[in-house]
C-alpha positions as CSV (number, residue, x, y, z in Angstrom):
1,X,-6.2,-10.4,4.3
2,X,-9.7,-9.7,2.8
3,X,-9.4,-6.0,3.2
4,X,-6.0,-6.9,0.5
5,X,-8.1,-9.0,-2.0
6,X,-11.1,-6.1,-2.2
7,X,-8.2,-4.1,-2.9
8,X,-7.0,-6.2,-5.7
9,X,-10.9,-7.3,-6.7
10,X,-11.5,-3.6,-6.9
11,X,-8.7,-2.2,-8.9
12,X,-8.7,-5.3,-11.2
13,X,-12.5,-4.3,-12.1
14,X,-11.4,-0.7,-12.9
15,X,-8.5,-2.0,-15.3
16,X,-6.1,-0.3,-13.5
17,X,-3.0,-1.7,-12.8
18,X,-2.2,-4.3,-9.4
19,X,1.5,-3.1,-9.6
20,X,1.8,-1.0,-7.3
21,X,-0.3,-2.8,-5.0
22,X,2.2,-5.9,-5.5
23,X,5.1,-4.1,-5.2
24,X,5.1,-2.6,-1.4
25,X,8.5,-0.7,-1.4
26,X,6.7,2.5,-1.1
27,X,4.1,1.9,1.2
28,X,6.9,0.4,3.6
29,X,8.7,3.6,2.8
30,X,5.8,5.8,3.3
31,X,4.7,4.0,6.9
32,X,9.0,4.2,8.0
33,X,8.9,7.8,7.4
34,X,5.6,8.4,9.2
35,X,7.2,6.0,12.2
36,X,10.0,8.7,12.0
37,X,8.4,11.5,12.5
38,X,5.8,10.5,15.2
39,X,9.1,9.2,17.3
40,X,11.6,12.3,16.9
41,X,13.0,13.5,19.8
């Protein structure tokens, strides 16, 4: 849980934008796909 607030402490103190780091559709996506690939037969 820390490691997720330094990530929204950091990007908050370069005005960039917490959206994508609230929204977690593509990192889910991102980690399925990698799942994939690492268990294809």
């Amino acid at each position: 849980m820390s490691k997720y607030i330094a990530l929204l402490i950091d990007t908050l103190n370069h005005d960039a934008s917490i959206s994508d780091i609230l929204n977690p559709v593509e990192r889910i996506q991102k980690r399925v796909n990698e799942y994939n690939e690492a268990h294809k037969h």
